[in-house]
N, C-alpha and C positions, 0 to 999 in steps of 0.2 A: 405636373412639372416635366420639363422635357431632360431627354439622357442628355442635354449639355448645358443646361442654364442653372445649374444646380453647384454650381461651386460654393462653397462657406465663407461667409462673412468673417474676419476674426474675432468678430464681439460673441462666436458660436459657442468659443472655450469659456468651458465652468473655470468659475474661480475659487481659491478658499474658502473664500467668505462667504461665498453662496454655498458652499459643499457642509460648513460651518452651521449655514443659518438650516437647511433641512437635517443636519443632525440634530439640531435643535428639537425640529420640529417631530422627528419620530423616536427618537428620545433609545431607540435598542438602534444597532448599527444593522439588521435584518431589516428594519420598516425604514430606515436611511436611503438602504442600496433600492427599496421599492421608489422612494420619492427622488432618486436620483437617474433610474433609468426613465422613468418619466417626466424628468425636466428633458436630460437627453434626446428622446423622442421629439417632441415638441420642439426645442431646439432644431434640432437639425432636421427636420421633419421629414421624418420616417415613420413607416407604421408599426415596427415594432422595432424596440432596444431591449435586450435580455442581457444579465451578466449571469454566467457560470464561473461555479466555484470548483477551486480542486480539492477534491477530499482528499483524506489525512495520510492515502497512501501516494498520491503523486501521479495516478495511474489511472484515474478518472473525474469524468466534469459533473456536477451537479447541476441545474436550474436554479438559482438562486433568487431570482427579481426577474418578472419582464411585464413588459405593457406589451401585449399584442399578440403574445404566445395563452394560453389557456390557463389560466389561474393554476388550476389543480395540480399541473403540473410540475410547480414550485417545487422543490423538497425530492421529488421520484423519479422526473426526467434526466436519466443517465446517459453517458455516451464515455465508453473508455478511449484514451486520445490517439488512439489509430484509427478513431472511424469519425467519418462527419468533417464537415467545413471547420465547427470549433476547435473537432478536437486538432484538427490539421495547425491550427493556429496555436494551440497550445504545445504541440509536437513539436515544431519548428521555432515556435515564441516568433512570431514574425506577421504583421499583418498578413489579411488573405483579403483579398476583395473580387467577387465574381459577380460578373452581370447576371449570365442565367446559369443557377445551382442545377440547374438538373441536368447540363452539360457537361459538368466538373466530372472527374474520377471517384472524387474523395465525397460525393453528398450523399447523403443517407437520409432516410424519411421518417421522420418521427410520426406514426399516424395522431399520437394520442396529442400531440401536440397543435393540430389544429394549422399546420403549416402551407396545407395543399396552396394558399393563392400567394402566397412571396414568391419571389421571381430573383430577386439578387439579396448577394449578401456581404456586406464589410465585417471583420474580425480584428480588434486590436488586443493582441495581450495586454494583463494587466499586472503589473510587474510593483514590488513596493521592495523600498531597501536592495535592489537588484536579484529577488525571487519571486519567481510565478508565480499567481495568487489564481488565477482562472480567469478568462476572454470576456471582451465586452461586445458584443455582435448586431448591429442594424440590420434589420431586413424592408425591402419594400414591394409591392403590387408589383410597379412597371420592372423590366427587365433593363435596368440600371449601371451607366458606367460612370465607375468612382475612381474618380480625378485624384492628383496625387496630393494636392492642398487637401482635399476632403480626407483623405488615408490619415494624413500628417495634422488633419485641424481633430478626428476622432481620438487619436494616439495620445494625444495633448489632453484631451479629456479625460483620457483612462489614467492617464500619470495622473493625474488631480483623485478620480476617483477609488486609485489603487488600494489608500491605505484607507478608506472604510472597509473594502472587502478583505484587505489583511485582520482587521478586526473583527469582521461575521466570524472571520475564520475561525480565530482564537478568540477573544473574550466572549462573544455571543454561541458560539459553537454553533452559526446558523444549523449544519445535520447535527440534531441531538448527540450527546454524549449517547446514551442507549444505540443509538441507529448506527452511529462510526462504529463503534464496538462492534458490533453484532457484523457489519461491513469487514470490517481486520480481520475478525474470525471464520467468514465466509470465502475469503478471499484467498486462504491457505489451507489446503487437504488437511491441514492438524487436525481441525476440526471433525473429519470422518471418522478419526481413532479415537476421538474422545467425547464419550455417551455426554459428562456433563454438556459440552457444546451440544450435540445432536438433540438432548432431551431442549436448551433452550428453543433452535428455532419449529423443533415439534411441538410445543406448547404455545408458541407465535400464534400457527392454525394445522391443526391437526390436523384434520380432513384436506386441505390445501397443500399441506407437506406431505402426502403421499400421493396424491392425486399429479405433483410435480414430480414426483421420482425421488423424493426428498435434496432437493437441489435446493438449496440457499441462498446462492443469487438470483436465482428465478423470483423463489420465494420472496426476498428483500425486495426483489427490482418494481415486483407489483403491489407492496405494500405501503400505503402511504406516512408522511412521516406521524400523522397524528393517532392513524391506527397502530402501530408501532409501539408509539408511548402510551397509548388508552390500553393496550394489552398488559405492557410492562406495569403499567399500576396496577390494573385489575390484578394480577398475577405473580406481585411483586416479587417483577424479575430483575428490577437494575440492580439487586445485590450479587444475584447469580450470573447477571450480563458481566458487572465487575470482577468476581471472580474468576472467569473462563478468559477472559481478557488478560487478566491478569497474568494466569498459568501459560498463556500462550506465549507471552511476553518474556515470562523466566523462560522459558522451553526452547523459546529462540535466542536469548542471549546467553543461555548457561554456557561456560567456559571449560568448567570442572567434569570433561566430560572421557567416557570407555576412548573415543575416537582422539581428542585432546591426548593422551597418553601413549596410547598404538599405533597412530596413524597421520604424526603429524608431517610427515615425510612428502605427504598427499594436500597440505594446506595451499601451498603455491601453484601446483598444479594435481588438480583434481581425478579422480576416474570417471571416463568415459562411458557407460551402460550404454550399450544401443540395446533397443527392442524392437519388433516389429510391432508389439501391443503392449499395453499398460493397462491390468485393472487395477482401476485406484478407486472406480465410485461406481454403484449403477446410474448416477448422472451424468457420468461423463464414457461415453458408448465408444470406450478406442479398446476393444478386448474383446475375443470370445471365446476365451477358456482359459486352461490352464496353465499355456504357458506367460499368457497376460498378468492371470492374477499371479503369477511366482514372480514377476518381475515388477508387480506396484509393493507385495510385502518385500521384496528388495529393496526397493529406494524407503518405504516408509522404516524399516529397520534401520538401514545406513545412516537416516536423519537422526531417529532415536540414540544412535550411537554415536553420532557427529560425526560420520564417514567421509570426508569432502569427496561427493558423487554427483553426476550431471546426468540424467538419464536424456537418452534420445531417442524418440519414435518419430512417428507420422499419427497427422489430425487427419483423422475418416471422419470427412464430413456427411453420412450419412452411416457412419458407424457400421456395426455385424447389423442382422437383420432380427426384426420383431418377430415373432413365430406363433403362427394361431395353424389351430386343429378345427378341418370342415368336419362335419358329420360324421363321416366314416372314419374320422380320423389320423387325416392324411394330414402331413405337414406342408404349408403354406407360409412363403415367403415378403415380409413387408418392408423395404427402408424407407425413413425417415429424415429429413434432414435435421443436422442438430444447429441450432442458433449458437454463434460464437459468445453474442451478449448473454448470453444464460451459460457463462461455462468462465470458471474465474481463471479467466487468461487474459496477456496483453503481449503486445510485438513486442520483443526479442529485439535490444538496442545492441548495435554494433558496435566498435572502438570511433566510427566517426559520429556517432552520435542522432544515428537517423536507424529505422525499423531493418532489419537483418532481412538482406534478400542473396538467395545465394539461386546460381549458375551454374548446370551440366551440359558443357555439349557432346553431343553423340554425334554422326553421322547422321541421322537424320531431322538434325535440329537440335535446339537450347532448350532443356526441360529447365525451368523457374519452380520458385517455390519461398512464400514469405515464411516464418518464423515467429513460432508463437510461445510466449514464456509462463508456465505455470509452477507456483512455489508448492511443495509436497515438504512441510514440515521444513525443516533448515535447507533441506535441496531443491536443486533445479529440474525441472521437467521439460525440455525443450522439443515442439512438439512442428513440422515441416507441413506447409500447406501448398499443394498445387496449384489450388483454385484460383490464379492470379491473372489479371490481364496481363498479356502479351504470348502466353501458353497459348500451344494449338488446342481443341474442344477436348481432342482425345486426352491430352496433358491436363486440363482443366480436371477433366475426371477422373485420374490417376489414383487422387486421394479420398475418392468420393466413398468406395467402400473395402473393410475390410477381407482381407482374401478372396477378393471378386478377381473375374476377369481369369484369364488364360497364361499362356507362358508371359503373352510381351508383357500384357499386362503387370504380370510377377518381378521380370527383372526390371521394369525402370521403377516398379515401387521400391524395389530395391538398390537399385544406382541411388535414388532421390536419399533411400535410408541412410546407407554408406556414405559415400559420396559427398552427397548434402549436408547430412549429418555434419562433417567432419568439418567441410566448410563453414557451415554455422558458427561452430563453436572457434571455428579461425577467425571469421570476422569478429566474432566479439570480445576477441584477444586471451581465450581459453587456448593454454596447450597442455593437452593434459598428458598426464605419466602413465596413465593406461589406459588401454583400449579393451574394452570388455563386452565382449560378442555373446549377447543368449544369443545363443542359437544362429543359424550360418544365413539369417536373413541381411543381413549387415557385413555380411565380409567384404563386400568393395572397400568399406572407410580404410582395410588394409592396406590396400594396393594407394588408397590418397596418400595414406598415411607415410609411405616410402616414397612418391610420389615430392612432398614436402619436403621430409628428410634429402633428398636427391638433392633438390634447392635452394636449401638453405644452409646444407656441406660442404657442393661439388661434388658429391657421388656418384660414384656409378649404381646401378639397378643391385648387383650383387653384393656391392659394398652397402646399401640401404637398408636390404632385407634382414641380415640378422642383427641389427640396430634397432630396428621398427620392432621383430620377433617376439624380442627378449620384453618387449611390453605390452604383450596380448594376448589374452586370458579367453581361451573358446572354452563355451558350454555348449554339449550338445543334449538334446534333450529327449533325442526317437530313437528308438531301435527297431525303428517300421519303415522299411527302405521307401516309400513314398512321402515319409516326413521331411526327407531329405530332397532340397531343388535342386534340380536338374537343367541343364539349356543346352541348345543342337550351338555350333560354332558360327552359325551368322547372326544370331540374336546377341551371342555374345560381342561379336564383330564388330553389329553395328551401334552396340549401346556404348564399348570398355571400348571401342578401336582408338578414339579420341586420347585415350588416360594411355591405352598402351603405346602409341607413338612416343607420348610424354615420356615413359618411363622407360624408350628405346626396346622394347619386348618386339620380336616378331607375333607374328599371330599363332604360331602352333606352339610357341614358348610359351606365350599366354593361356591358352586353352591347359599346357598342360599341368599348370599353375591347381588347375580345378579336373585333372583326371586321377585316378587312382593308378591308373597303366599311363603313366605320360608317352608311349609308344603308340598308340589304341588310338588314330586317328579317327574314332568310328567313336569313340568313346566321349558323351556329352561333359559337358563343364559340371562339377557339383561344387554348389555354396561348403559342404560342408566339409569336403577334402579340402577347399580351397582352405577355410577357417583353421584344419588339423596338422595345413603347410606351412602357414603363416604366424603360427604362434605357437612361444616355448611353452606355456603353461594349458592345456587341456584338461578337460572333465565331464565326467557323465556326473548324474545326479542322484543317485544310490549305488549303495555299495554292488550290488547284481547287475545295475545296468552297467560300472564301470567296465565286467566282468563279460557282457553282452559286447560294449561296444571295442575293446581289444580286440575279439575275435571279428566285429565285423569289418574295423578298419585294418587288418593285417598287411593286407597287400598295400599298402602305403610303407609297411618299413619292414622291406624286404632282407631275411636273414635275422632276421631278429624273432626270439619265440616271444610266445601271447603272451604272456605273463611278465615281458619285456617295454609290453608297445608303453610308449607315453602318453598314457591316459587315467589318470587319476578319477578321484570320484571328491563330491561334494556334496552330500544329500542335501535335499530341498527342504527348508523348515516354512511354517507359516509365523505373518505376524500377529501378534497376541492378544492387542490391542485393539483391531481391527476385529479378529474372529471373537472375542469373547465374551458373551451374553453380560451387558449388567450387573443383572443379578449375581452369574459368576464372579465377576468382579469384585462383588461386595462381599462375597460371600469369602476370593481371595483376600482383603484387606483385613478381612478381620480377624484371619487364621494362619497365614502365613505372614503376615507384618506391611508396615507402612511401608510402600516404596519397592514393595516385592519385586514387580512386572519391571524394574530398571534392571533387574538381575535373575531377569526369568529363565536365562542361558545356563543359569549354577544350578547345577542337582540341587544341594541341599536346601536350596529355597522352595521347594518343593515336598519337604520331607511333614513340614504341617500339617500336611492333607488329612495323616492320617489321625491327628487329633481331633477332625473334624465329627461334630456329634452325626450319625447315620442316617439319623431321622430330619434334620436340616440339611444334609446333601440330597434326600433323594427329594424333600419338599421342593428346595429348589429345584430339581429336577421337572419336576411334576409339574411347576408352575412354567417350565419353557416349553416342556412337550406342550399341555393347554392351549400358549401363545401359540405354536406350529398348525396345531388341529384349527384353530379358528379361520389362521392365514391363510390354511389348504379349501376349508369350506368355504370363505371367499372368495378366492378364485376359482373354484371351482363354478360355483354361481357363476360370477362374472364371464366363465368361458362360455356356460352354456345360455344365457343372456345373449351373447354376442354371434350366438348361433341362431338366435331365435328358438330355444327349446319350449318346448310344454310349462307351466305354472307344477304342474306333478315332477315333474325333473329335476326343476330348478327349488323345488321345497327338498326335495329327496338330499338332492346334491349338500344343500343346507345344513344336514344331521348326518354325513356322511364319517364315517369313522367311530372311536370307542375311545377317551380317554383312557379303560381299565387295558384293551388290548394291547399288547407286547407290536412296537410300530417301527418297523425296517424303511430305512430313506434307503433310495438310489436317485444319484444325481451327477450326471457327467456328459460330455457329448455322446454321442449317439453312434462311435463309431461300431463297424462289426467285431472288431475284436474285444471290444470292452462286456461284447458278452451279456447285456442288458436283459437279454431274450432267457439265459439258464435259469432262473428261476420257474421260465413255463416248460421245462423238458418234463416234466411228469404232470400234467394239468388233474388226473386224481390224484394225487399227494396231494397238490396244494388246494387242490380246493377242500379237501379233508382239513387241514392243516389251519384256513381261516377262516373254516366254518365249525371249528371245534368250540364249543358252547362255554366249555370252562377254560380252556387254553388258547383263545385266537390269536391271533398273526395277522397284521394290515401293514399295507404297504403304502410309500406315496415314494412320487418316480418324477424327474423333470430331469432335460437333456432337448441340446440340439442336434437335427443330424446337418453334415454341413449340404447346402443345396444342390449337389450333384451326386450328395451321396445316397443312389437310388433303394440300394440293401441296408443302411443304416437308418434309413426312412421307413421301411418294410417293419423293421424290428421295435421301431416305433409308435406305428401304428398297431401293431401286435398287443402293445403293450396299453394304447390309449384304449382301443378296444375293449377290455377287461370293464371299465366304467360301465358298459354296456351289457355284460354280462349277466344274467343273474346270481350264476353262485358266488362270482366277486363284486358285483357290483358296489356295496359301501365296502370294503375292503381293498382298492385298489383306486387313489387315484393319480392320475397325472396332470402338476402344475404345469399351463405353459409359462414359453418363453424367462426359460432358465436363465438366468443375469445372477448380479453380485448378489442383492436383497435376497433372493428366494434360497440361493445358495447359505447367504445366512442362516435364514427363517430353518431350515433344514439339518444343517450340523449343530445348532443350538437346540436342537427340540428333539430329534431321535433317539430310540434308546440305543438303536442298532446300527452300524452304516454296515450295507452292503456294498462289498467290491471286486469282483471276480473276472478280469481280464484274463483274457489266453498268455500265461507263464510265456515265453518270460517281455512279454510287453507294452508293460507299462512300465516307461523309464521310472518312477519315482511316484506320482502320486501325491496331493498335498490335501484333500478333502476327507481323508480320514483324521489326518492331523490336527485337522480342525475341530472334528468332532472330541476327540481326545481332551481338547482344552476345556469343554463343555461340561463333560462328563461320560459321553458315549462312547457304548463300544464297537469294536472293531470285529466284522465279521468278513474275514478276503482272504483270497489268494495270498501265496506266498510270493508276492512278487513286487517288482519300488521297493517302496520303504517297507511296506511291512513284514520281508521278508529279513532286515536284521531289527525288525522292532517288535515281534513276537516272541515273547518267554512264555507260553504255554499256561500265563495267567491273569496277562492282563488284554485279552481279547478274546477270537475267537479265530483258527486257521481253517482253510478251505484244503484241503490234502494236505500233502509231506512237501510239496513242494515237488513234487517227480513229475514231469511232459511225456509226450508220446510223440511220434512222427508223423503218425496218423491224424489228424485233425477231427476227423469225427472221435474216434478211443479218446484222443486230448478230455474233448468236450464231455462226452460220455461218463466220466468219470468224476471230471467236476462238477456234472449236476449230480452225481448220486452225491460226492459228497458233502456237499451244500448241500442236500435234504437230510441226509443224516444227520451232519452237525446240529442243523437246526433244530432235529427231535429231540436229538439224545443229550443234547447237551444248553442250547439255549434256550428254550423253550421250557424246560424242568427246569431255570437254574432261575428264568427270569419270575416265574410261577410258585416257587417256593418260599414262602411266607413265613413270620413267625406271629406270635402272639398280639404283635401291635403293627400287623400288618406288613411289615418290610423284609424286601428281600434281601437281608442279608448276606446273602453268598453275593448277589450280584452287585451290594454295595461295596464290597470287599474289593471285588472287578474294576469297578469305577475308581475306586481310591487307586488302585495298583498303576491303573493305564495313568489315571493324572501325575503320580508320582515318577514312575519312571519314564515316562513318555514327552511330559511335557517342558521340560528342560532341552531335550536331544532334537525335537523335530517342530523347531524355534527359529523362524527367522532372524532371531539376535545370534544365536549360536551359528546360522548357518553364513552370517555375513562378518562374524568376527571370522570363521572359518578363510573367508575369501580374502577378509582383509590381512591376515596373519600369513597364509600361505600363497597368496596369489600377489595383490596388489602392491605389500611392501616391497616383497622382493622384489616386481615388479621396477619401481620405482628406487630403485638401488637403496633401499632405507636399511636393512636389516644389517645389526650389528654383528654377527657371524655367521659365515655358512660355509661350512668343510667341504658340500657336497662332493664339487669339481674333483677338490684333491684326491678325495677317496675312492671316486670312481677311477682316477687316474690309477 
């Protein structure tokens, strides 16, 4: 057939009766939509007609029927409706007709699909009662132009065909009940905090759920619909599938909620989170450390609480990097890119009704960036992607990875954050009551954010600014003056020159927006004075650091003494849920009450522990350490596997460790001050120490250092080394490539965390907190948190807490007394047994730290904190506040 003799006859359109007579004949309305796209085909003769459905959240297409596409693919071939020719049709609800698809924008290749020789392709929605039901799409060989008759003779067809596929939908449930389900609960992070969820799709396929990263949509997306259901029988799981479904569904619509009551001021207009990272999953690679994962247990807390919160980062499409160890030991850098379809997102819909794209121009050009929506429990996760046509290559890779790249690099990730940010949440008709900066990667959204206000006033730039102020909340999180960004005055020039014409600022006005000395022409722009200028509410993240960072922002508010400056404190809690072994879990329901963890923020919910029988605290204990030692002698295999090691190595590596030995985790990045290295300042002590026959000591260590960082790499290797050792060799090893999982695997199984940063910086700390939850204890510096969370009995401290000026004396001191502590005191207390085998004293230990620990350094407590004093008032909600008058 040639591209013009092909127009349709009208005798082309199905009729009732005929739609009537193969209901008939297939008798379910699934084997219907089979005998219907194949009348279709043949009809209009084409060589393949396919109808897609839309599953049950609205947000993607299924395969539902086709002749000419690959059988198997029925049931499993997905596509969410921002990608592809159909879904474009489903996006829009609007015919698409292209001659040659692989010239369009919007095509995408489905390999498993069997599509390589089509050439063109029509799309008609299929609409029933005036809502989308899923597309009905002809494809053919030759490269084919479809006439407007032929558009308008299909369209007529799919109205006739619509309301069979309204009926797959609902009475046949063409995707199983089992598959939709398990689909809802994949499709929202709730799922990560809740084991029942987790334990279903690890029982799916177990070896295939780790082997994915334990990602769910992955998981889902390559399981077929009949393997799905032949599991759930075997395993009968659709009770369990029902339940989980179920809880999700209360969990999302409960009303009766901490945030309902405190924070409903926030309902109409939401808070703002920017981040520059988000740990929410080790599937989803937008995070590489601590300040990521403080900012997913934020938003997954706020959901728990019903906080109205929108968090906003950047999609790194090839995430932080994978980390493998050569021979010697050396760290080695790999990225990876992450597939969007294996990551439960979709575009980010605007107020006009089409995917969110927003606009920065700088002086040297329009950075772009789509908008991608992911649900974290009842909140939003709004995540900016670079990677878009019409971006230059270098813009293209902006967002490719995290903390990559140089200065320029730095600031347009961060224009895109701020900036972007802001606009996003404008186009999609979000204006929210607060603005809430981790950290000074984000402080452009300030300067938009007066920018608006300007706008939508008539104001002027000084008239905006304490408007904007009064509702923006800076957290800063270093007391290590290179955690703080920094820019020379032309980067800034040529990124913000664009916004500050907008906002009428000269250029040395603007720069001095972000100097500490706004006279200091010499002095670079810093994120983080900018953030400490622009906003009434500031905080450091423990009580110490609040105390660090007065003294080191002083000169910003000149005449006023330290214990004056405007900087409060917030300590950093973890979420509960998230960090807390199963087992623990069960172990909490049964001892401290049904429904405990919804009021894990109150002391006295906590106060059970101590009822708890010794001999079932430390079992449970015993059975997570177990779980830990196996997960470390696998990868440890796996690393040395990957190296090609000897058959004698890789058996060694195998039986590596002692469940009876007393076992110290370290795990954190790799920087120099975190001190990774004090433990080897006396290499005879320790090797006495964990080669002692009746009292050993084994260690296991994982940490990235970041890739420029050449001394933090040194201390690393130091450390990987030891494996190599003989007198440490099973006594020390190091996990690669540190992520969320291994971070679990670690503060759920240790009996000990070690943490000994150079006093006083480590702003806060949240990976002991963690361990706390579990059972273990705490053996660190007095500095973060653990410097107002030590009472001398429920851990273990590294000195008094006194520094030196000296940096080597500093050091010097703290490894003696980190080896002392550990003889005299943990080492005999963890060793000290009684009649029926238990240590007693250090049960006593365990019960002390869960009791008073695990209420205070609580992501629930720490975001009702934020909500109570930051956000409300914020947000003009709070029904009195004397402050003003009494300082008056």
């Amino acid at each position: 057939m040639s591209q013009t003799d092909n127009l349709f006859d009208p005798s082309y359109v199905l009729t009732l009766e005929e739609i009537g007579n193969l209901a008939a004949e297939g008798g379910k309305p699934a084997e219907t939509l089979m005998n219907v796209v194949a009348l279709i085909a043949r009809r209009f003769q084409t060589d393949v007609c396919s109808a897609y459905l839309l599953e049950p959240d609205r947000a993607n297409l299924v395969l539902a029927a086709t002749l000419g596409l690959r059988p198997q693919c029925i049931g499993t071939l997905r596509m969410a409706i921002h990608e592809g020719l159909a879904g474009l049709v489903a996006e829009e609800v609007r015919p698409v007709a292209v001659q040659q698809v692989k010239n369009h924008p919007r095509f995408k290749y489905f390999r498993e699909a069997g599509e390589d020789a089509y050439q063109s392709f029509l799309g008609v929605p299929l609409i029933d009662r005036g809502v989308l039901q899923g597309v009905l799409v002809v494809q053919t060989v030759e490269a084919r132009i479809f006439h407007e008759e032929e558009v308008r003779t299909l369209a007529e067809a799919a109205t006739q065909v619509a309301p069979v596929v309204s009926e797959a939908r609902t009475l046949d449930r063409f995707i199983a009940p089992a598959q939709e389900r398990l689909w809802s609960l994949a499709r929202n992070l709730w799922w990560s905090w809740d084991y029942d969820s987790t334990g279903l799709f690890l029982d799916l396929d177990p070896a295939r759920w780790r082997q994915l990263n334990h990602n769910p949509v992955a998981l889902l997306g390559e399981m077929p619909l009949a393997g799905i259901e032949r599991r759930a029988r075997e395993l009968v799981l659709h009770g369990r599938i029902n339940y989980a479904y179920r809880r999700q569904q209360e969990y999302l619509q409960a009303d009766r909620t901490w945030g309902a009551t405190h924070a409903g001021v926030l309902r109409p207009r939401p808070v703002a989170y920017f981040s520059a990272e988000f740990g929410l999953h080790e599937s989803i690679p937008i995070y590489s450390g601590g300040l990521g994962v403080l900012a997913g247990d934020h938003i997954k807390s706020a959901s728990d609480l019903d906080i109205p919160l929108i968090g906003i980062g950047l999609f790194y499409g090839q995430g932080y990097f994978l980390q493998r160890l050569d021979h010697d030991g050396w760290q080695h850098e790999e990225y990876l890119p992450t597939d969007v379809n294996q990551q439960p997102m979709e575009s980010a819909i605007g107020t006009n009704g089409e995917p969110v794209r927003v606009e920065i121009e700088t002086f040297s050009g329009t950075i772009q960036a789509k908008v991608w929506r992911m649900k974290v429990g009842r909140c939003d996760l709004l995540l900016l992607d670079s990677d878009v046509e019409g971006n230059a290559p270098e813009d293209r890779e902006l967002t490719s990875h995290l903390y990559g790249g140089g200065a320029r690099t730095r600031i347009r990730q961060e224009l895109l954050l701020g900036v972007g940010g802001f606009r996003a949440l404008k186009a999609m008709g979000i204006t929210p009551a607060v603005l809430h900066l981790n950290e000074g990667h984000s402080g452009f959204a300030v300067l938009e954010a007066i920018r608006h206000r300007m706008d939508d006033e008539g104001l002027s730039f000084e008239q905006a600014v304490p408007r904007v102020s009064r509702e923006v909340v800076f957290t800063t999180h270093t007391p290590v003056p290179a955690g703080h960004d920094r820019f020379n005055a032309d980067l800034i020039e040529e990124h913000l020159g664009f916004l500050r014409e907008q906002l009428g600022l000269s250029h040395e006005r603007l720069m001095a927006l972000g100097r500490e000395n706004p006279d200091n022409s010499y002095e670079q722009f810093c994120m983080t004075v900018l953030g400490l200028k622009l906003s009434r509410r500031a905080n450091a993240v423990s009580a110490l650091h609040g105390e660090v960072s007065r003294a080191m922002w002083t000169g910003l508010y000149p005449g006023r003494q330290e214990d004056t400056i405007p900087i409060g404190h917030i300590t950093n809690g973890v979420h509960v849920p998230t960090w807390l072994a199963p087992q623990m879990f069960r172990l909490y329901d049964r001892h401290l009450g049904t429904g405990w963890h919804q009021h894990s923020a109150e002391a006295r919910i906590w106060e059970g522990i101590e009822n708890v029988d010794d001999g079932e605290l430390w079992e449970t204990h015993l059975s997570l350490k177990s779980r830990l030692l196996e997960f470390v002698r696998s990868r440890a295999v796996e690393q040395a596997e990957r190296r090609g090691e000897s058959p004698e190595i890789l058996q060694r590596f195998g039986r590596v460790l002692s469940p009876d030995a007393l076992t110290v985790g370290f795990a954190r990045r790799f920087a120099t001050y975190k001190r990774a290295d004090l433990i080897l300042a006396d290499m005879e002590k320790l090797a006495s120490m964990v080669n002692d026959p009746k009292r050993p000591v084994q260690f296991v260590f994982a940490g990235k250092a970041h890739p420029l960082d050449e001394p933090g790499k040194r201390v690393l290797q130091q450390i990987a080394e030891l494996m190599r050792d003989r007198q440490f060799a099973d006594k020390f090893v190091f996990v690669e490539d540190y992520d969320i999982n291994v971070g679990r695997h670690f503060v759920q199984g240790v009996d000990v965390w070690l943490n000994n940063p150079r006093r006083p910086l480590e702003a806060s700390g949240t990976s002991g907190q963690k361990v706390v939850l579990n059972g273990g204890l705490n053996l660190s510096v007095l500095d973060g948190w653990w410097a107002e969370a030590h009472d001398g009995l429920n851990g273990f401290a590294i000195g008094t807490g006194r520094t030196h000026s000296n940096m080597s004396v500093h050091d010097t001191r703290d490894g003696e007394d980190l080896y002392r502590v550990l003889r005299e005191d943990v080492i005999p207390l963890y060793y000290q047994r009684d009649r029926d085998g238990l240590p007693r004293g250090w049960i006593k230990r365990m019960k002390r730290t869960i009791r008073t620990l695990g209420w205070r350094f609580n992501a629930d407590r720490m975001v009702m904190d934020y909500t109570l004093k930051c956000y409300v008032p914020a947000a003009g909600g709070t029904s009195s506040d004397m402050s003003a008058t009494l300082a008056g």
